[in-house]
C-alpha positions in Angstrom: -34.4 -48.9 -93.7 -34.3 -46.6 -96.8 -34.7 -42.7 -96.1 -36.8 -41.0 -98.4 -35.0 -38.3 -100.6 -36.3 -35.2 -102.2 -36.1 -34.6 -105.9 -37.2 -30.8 -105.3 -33.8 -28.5 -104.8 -34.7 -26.0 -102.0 -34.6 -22.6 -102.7 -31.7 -20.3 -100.6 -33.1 -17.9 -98.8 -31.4 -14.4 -99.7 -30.1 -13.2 -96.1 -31.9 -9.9 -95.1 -29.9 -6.7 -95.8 -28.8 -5.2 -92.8 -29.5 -1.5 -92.0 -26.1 0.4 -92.8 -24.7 1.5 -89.5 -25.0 5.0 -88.0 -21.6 6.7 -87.9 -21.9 8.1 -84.4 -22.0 11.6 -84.0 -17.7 13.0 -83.6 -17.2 13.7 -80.0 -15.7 17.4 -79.4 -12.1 17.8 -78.3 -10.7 18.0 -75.2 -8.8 20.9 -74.6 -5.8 20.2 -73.3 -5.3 20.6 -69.5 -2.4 20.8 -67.4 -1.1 17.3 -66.1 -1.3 17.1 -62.4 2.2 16.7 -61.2 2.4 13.2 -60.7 4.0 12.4 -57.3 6.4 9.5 -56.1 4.6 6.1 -56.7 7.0 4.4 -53.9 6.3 4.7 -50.0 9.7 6.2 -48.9 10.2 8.5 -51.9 6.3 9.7 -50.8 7.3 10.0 -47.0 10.7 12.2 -47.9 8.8 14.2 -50.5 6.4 15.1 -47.9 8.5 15.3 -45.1 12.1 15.4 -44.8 12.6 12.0 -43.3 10.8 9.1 -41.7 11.8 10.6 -38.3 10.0 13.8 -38.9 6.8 12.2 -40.4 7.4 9.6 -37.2 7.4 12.7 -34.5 4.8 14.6 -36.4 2.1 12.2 -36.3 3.3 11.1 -32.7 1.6 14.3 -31.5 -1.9 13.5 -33.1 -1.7 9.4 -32.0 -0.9 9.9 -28.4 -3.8 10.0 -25.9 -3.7 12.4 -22.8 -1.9 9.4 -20.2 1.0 8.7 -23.2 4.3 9.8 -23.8 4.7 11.4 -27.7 8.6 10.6 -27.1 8.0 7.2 -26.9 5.5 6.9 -29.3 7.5 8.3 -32.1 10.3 5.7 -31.0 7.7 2.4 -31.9 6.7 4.8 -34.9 10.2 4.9 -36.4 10.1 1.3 -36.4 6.6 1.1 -39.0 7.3 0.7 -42.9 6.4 3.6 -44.3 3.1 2.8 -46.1 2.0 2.2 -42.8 3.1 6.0 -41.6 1.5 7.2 -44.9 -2.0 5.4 -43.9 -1.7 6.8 -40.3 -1.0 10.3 -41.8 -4.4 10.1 -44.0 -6.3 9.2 -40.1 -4.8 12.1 -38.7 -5.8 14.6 -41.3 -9.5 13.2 -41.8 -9.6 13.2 -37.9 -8.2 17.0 -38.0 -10.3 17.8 -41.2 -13.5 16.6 -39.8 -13.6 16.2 -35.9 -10.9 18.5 -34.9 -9.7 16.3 -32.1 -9.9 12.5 -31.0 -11.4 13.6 -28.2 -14.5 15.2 -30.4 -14.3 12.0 -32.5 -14.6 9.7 -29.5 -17.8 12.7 -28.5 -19.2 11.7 -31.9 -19.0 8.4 -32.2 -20.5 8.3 -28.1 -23.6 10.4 -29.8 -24.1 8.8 -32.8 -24.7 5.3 -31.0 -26.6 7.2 -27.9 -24.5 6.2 -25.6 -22.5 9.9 -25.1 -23.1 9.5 -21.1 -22.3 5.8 -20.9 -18.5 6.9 -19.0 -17.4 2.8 -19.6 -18.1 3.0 -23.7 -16.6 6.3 -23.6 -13.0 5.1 -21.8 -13.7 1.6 -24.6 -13.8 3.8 -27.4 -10.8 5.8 -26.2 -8.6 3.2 -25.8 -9.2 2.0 -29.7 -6.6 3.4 -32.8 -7.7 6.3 -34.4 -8.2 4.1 -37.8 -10.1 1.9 -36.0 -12.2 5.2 -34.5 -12.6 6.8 -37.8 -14.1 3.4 -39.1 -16.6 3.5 -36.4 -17.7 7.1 -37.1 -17.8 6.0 -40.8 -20.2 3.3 -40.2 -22.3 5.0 -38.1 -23.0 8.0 -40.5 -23.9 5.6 -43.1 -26.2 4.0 -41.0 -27.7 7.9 -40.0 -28.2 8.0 -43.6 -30.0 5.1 -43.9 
């Protein structure tokens, strides 16, 4: 079967002009501020800036872990044993705990009151026996969902 041709030649269209582009308008300049001082990246150079040893960071945060029936000398001993990112993540517990509840005890008040359950004595003694991370994710939560 035959296909039928054109004899006509088609026109080209000409290809719209484009706008010309607006130059955006020159961003000010910074002023130069002072650099933070950037600290260690690595986990032990971050532990013996802060502290003078693992030990001391170890026995220092024993203090803040230990509940009112444990022994701080023993809990500084398993603490020893932790990497060091690990004692760097417990330190950042303790101080939100100390910044914001002022004791695990008031955290573990909180946390009771938040979920109305502050006279419930067997929640209470639950809630005490969990980590502090594990307590301040709890009181997290819970103010989120007071906010929603």
């Amino acid at each position: 079967m035959a296909t039928k041709k054109t004899t006509e030649k088609t026109a080209k269209k000409a290809p719209a002009k484009k706008a010309p582009a607006k130059k955006a308008a020159p961003r000010a300049k910074k002023e130069p501020t002072e650099a933070k001082a950037a600290g260690p990246r690595h986990p032990k150079a971050r532990v013996v800036a802060a502290h003078e040893s693992k030990a001391a960071l170890a026995k220092s945060l024993a203090e803040s872990l230990a509940r009112a029936d444990e022994d701080t000398g023993v809990i500084a001993d398993r603490l020893r044993t932790a990497s060091n990112s690990q004692l760097l993540r417990l330190q950042a517990a303790v101080t939100t705990m100390k910044d914001k509840y002022g004791s695990r005890e008031k955290l573990v008040a909180a946390i009771g009151a938040a979920t109305k359950k502050g006279t419930d004595k067997d929640y209470l003694a639950h809630l005490d026996s969990l980590s502090l991370p594990n307590l301040l994710d709890l009181a997290k939560s819970h103010e989120r969902a007071a906010r929603a």
